[in-house]
C-alpha positions as CSV (number, residue, x, y, z in Angstrom):
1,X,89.7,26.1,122.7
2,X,91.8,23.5,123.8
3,X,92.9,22.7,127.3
4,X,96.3,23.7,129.0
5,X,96.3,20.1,130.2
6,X,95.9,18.5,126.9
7,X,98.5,20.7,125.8
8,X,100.7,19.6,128.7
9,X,100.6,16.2,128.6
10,X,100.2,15.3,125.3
11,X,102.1,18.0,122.9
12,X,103.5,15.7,120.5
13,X,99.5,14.4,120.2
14,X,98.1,17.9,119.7
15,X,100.8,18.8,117.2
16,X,99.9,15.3,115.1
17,X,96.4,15.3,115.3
18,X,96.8,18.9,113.9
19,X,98.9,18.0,111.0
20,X,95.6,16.3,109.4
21,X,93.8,19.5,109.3
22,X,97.4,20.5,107.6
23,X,97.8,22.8,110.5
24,X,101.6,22.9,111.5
25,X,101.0,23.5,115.4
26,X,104.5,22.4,116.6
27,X,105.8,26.4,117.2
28,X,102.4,27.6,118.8
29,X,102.3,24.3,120.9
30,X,105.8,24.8,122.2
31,X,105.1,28.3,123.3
32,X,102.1,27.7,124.6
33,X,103.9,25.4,127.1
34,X,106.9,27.7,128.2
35,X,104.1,30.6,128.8
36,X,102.2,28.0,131.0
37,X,105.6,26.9,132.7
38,X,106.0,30.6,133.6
39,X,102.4,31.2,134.6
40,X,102.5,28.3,136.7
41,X,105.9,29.5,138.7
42,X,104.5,32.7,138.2
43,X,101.9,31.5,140.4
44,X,103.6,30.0,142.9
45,X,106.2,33.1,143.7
46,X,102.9,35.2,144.4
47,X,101.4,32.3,146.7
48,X,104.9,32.5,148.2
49,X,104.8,36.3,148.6
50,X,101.3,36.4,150.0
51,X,101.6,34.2,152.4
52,X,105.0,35.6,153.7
53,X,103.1,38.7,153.4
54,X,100.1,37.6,155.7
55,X,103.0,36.2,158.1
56,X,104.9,39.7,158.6
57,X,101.4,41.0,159.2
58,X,100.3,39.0,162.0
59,X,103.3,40.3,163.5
60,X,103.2,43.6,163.5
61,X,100.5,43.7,166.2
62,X,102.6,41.6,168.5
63,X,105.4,43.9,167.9
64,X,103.4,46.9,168.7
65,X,101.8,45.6,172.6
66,X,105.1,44.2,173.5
67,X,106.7,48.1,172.8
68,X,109.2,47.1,170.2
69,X,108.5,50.1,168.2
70,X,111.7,49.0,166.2
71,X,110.7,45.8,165.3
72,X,107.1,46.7,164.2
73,X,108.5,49.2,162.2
74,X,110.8,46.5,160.6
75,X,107.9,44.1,160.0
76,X,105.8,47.2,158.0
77,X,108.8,48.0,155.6
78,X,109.0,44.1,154.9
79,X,105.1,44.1,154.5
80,X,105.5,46.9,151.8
81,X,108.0,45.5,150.2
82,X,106.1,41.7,149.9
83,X,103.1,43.8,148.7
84,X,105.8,45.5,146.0
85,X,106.7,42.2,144.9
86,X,103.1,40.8,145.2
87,X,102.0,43.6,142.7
88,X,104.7,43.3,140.3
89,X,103.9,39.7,140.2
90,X,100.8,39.9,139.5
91,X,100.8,42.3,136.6
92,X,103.3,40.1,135.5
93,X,101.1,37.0,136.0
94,X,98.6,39.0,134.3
95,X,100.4,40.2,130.9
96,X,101.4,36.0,130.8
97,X,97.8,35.3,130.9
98,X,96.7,37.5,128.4
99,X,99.7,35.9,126.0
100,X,98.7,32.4,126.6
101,X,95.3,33.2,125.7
102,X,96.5,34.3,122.8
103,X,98.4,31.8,121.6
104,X,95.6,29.1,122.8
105,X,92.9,30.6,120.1
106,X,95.4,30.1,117.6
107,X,95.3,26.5,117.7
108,X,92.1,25.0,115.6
109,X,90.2,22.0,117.2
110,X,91.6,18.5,116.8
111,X,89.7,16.1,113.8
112,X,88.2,13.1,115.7
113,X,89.9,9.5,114.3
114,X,86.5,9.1,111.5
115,X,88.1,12.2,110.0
116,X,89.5,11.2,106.7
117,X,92.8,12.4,105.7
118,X,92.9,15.1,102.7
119,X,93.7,18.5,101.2
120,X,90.6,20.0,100.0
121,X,86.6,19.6,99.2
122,X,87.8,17.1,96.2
123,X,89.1,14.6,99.0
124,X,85.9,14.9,101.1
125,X,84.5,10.8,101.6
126,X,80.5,10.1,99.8
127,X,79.4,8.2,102.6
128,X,75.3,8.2,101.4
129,X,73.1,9.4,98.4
130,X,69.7,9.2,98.8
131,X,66.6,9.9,96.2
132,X,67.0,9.6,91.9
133,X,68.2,12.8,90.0
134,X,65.6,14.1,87.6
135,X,66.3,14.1,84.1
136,X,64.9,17.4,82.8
137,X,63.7,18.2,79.4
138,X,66.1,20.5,77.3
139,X,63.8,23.8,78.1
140,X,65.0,23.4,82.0
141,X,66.2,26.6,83.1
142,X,68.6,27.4,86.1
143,X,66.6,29.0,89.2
144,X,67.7,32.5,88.8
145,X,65.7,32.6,85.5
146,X,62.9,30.3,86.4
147,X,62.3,32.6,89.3
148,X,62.6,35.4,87.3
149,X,60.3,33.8,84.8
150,X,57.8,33.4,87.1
151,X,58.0,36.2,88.6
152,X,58.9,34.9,92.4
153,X,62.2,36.3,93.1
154,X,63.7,39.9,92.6
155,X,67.5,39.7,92.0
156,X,67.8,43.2,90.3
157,X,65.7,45.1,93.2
158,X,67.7,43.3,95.5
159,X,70.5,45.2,94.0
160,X,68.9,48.6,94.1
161,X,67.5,48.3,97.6
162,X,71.2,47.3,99.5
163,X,73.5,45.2,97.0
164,X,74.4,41.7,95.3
165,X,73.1,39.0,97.3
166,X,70.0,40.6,99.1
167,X,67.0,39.3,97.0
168,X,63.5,39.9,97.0
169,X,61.2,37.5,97.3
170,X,57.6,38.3,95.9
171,X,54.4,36.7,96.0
172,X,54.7,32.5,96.1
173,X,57.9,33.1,96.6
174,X,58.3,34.5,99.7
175,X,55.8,32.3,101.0
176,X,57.6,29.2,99.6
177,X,60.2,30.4,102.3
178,X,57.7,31.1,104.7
179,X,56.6,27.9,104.4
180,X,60.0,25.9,104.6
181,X,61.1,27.6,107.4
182,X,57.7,26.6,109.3
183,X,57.8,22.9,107.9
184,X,61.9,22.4,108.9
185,X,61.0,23.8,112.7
186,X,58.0,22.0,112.9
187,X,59.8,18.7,111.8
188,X,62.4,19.8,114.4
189,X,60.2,19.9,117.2
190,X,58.6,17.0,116.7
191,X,62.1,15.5,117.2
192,X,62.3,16.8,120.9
193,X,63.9,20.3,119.9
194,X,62.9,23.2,121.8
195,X,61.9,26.4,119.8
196,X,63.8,29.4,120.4
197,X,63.6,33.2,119.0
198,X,67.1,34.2,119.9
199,X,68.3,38.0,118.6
200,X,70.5,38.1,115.4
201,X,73.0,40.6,116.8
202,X,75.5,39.3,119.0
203,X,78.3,40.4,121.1
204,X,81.9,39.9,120.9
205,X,82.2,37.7,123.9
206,X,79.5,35.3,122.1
207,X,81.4,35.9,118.6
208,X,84.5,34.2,121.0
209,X,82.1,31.4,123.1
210,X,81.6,30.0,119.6
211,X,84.7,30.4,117.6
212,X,83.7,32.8,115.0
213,X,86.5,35.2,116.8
214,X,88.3,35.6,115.9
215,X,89.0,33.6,113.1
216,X,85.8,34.8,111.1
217,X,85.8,38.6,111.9
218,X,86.3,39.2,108.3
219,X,83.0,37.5,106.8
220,X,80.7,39.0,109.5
221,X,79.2,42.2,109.5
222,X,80.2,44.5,112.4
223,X,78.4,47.5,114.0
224,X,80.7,49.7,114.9
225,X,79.5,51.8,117.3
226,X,78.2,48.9,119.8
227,X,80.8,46.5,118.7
228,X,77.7,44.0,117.6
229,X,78.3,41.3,114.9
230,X,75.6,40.1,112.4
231,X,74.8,36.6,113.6
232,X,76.4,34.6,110.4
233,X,73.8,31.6,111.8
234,X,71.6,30.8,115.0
235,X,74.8,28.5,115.9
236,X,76.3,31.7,117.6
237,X,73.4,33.1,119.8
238,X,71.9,29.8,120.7
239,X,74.9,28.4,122.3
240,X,75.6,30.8,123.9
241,X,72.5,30.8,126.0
242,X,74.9,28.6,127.8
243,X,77.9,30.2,128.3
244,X,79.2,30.6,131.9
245,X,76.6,27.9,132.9
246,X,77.0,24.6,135.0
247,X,74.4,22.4,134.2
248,X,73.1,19.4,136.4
249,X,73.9,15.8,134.3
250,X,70.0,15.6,134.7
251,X,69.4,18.3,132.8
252,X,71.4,17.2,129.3
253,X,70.9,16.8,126.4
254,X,69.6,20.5,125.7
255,X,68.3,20.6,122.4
256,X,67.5,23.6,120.6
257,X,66.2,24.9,117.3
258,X,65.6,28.5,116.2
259,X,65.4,30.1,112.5
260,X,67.3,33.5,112.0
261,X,68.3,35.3,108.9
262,X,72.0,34.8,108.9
263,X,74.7,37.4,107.6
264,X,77.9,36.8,105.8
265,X,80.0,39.3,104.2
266,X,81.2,36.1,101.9
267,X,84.2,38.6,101.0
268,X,86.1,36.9,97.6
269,X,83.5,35.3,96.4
270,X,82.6,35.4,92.8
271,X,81.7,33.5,89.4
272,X,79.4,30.3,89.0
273,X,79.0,29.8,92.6
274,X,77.3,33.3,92.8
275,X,74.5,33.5,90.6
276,X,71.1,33.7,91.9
277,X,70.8,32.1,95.6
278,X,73.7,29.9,95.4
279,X,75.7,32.3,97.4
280,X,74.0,35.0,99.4
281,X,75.0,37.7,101.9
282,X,71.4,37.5,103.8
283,X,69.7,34.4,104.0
284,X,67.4,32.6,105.5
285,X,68.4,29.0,107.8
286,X,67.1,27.2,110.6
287,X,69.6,25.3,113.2
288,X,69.9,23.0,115.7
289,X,71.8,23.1,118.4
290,X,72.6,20.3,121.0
291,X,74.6,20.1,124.5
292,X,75.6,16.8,125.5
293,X,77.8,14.6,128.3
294,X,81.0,13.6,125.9
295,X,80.0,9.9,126.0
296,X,76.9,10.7,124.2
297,X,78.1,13.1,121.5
298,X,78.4,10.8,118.9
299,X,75.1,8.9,119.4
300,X,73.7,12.5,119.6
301,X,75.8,13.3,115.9
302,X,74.3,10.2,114.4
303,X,70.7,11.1,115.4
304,X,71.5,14.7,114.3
305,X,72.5,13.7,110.8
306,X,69.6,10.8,110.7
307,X,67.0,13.7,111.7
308,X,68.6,16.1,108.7
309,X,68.6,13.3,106.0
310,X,64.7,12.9,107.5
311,X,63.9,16.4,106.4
312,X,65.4,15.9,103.2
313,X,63.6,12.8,102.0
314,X,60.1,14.4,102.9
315,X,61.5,16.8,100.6
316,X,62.0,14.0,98.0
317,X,65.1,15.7,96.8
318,X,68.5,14.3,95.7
319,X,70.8,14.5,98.6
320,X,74.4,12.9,99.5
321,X,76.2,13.3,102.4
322,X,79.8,13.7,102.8
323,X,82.2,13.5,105.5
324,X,84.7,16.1,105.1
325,X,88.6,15.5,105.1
326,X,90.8,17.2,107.7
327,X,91.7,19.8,105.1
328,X,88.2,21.1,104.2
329,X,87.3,20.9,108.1
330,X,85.9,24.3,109.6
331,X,88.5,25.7,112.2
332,X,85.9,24.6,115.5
333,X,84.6,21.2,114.5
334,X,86.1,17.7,115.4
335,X,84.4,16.3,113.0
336,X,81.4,17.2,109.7
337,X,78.8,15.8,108.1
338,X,77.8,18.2,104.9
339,X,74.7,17.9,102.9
340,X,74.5,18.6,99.5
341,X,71.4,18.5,97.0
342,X,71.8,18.1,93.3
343,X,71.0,21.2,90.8
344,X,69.6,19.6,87.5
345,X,69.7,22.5,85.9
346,X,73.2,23.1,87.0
347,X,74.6,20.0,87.0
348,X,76.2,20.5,90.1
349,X,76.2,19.7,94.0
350,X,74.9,22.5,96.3
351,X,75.9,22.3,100.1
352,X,72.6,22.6,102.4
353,X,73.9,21.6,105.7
354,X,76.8,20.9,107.8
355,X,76.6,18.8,111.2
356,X,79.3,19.4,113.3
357,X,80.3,17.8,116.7
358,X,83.0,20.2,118.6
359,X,83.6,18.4,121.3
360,X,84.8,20.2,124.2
361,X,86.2,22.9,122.2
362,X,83.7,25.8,121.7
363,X,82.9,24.5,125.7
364,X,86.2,25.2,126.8
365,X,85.1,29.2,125.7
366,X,81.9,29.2,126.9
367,X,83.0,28.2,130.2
368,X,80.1,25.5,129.6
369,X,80.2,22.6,132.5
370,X,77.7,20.6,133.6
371,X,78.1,18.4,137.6
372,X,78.3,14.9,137.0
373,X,76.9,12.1,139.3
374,X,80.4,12.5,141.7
375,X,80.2,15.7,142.0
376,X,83.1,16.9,139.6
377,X,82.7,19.4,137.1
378,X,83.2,18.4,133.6
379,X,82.9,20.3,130.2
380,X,80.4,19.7,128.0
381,X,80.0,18.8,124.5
382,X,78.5,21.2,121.8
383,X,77.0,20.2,118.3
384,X,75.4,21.8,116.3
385,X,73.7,21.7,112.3
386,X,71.9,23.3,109.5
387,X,68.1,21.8,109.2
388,X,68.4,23.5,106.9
389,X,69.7,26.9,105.2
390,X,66.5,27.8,102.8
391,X,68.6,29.3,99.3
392,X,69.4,26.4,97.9
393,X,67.0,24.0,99.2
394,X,64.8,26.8,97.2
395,X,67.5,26.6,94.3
396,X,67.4,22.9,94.1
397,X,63.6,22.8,94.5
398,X,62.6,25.1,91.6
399,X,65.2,23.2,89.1
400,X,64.5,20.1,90.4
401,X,60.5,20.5,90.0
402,X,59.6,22.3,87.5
403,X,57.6,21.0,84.6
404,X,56.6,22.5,81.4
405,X,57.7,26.0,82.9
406,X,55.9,24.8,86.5
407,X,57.4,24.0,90.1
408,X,55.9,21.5,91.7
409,X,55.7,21.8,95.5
410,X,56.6,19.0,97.3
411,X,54.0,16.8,98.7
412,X,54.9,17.3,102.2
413,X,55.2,21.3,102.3
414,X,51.9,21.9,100.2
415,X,50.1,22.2,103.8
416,X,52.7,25.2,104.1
417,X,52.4,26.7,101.3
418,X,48.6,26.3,100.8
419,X,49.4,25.8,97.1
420,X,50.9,22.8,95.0
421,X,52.3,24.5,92.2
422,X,54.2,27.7,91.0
């Protein structure tokens, strides 16, 4: 969320930085500034009123030893009025808060200046590729029927059991994704990131600390009853282990990693981009999450999308990386790295990762601070990033590998797996 002061002081820079996510802010900006105006006089009439209310009150008990009954009485139907207008103000102060907040959610975060300027995914800038594409024989088959070939992954039972996009994984196949999700948090680890098992329901107040609310309410999964969301990734529950906090500078970076199955209603989706795992309502991914002092976010972003490409070579897959225009830019980030892997059987780029840097934004929910060396307290930075989401690393892996109707397991993950072939 950004800040009322931003907002203050620099509307004309709000409503321009905005324009290259192709967000016209101008109208929310503008009424986000008359409702502070009012909140602040608001503000100042009750100061006003208590105080002149606290003033009446001390004399009262004057009135009343020196005998002036008349007086005292005079005093009290003042005090009751100031209290009156104290109340009225307030409710009114209240009702503006609640309407600024309102309007503040509305505004996405501002693209930092490395964000390039562009409409959609086509504009997005190749800023790395990284390992050979494989030139696969003409009996190369997609992954859905590979994995159905050998037997490995269950898209039909997934069907029966709860719907599209819930599949089974049997046999080496499950404990292919046993086995990545063990190698990618091991890997993180190593890198200084602290394991976490954090729950994959979440509250509404966490659903808003992040960003998710309520912009996103529509792709995740709601329980009703207890007003719990399906975490759509570890993003949401891990940062908010911080929320309301004030850490000491001494104490950042925090770096986290956890792996939860994620949830995402994915409502719209349909066609090419479906079949088999390349678009799944439950899935598998592990994240990492990082809080930072603001001068060291970017540093922190570099080694966060250094430690992801890392992963990805061990894997010996091919990979590029992009950094996404202002247009294709989720509603919460500043500014995104995404990974993508290249199907050979599909001929086509599959999105593994995003890196994102937010700034101060998703902070400025949380109520995340941290004391710096003077004393003041400043908000934090939040990043977070995919390391990575298992379906189509698994995608990419069997069509990527296979030979002669095989997979190949990677080098690096056969101490995972315990086997080197499918």
């Amino acid at each position: 969320m950004l800040t009322l002061k931003l907002l203050r002081e620099n509307p004309e820079f709000v409503i321009h930085k905005l324009a290259v996510k192709h967000f016209d802010a101008r109208e929310i900006v503008e009424n986000i500034n008359r409702r502070d105006e009012d909140r602040r006089r608001l503000q100042q009439q009750l100061d006003s009123s208590l105080s002149e209310q606290k003033k009446a009150a001390a004399l009262i008990g004057g009135y009343m030893k020196a005998g002036d009954k008349a007086a005292a009485e005079a005093a009290k139907a003042e005090v009751a009025k100031l209290k009156e207008d104290s109340a009225r103000l307030q409710a009114e102060a209240e009702a503006n808060l609640q309407e600024l907040n309102a309007l503040l959610v509305l505004l996405p975060n501002l693209p930092c200046d490395l964000v390039p300027e562009g409409r959609s995914a086509e504009d997005n800038v190749v800023v790395k590729m990284g390992n050979a594409i494989p030139e696969l024989g003409p009996d190369a088959l997609p992954h859905w029927e590979l994995a159905r070939k050998l037997d490995i992954i269950d898209f039909d039972l997934g069907v029966k059991i709860t719907g599209a996009g819930f599949p089974v994984y049997k046999g080496k196949g499950a404990k292919l994704q046993r086995a990545l999700i063990n190698f990618f948090l091991d890997c993180n680890s190593v890198a200084g990131y602290l394991e976490v098992e954090p729950p994959v329901m979440v509250n509404e107040a966490s659903g808003f600390g992040t960003g998710q609310l309520p912009d996103k309410e529509g792709q995740m999964y709601h329980a009703n009853l207890d007003n719990f969301y399906m975490v759509p990734t570890a993003e949401v529950p891990v940062t908010n282990i911080f929320r309301d906090v004030i850490l000491a500078e001494k104490d950042l970076p925090q770096k986290m990693t956890a792996y939860t199955p994620c949830f995402r209603r994915e409502a719209g989706s349909y066609g090419k981009d479906v079949r088999g795992l390349n678009r799944l309502h439950q899935f598998d991914k592990v994240e990492i999450v990082r809080v930072e002092r603001p001068e060291d976010s970017y540093a922190a972003l570099d080694a966060m999308v250094a430690h992801v490409e890392g992963i990805v070579n061990k894997l010996g897959l091919p990979y590029r990386i992009l950094r996404l225009c202002g247009g294709d830019m989720s509603f919460t980030s500043a500014i995104t790295y995404d990974f993508e892997l290249y199907s050979a059987a599909q001929g086509r780029w599959l999105e593994i990762s995003s890196v994102s840097n937010f700034e101060s934004y998703q902070a400025n929910r949380l109520h995340l601070r941290y004391k710096d060396a003077d004393g003041k307290i400043q908000l934090c930075h939040t990043l977070n990033g995919s390391s990575l989401a298992l379906p189509r690393v698994v995608a990419t892996l069997l069509e990527n590998c296979q030979k002669d109707g095989h997979v190949i397991i990677p080098e690096a993950l056969r101490p995972y797996t315990g086997f080197d072939e499918i």
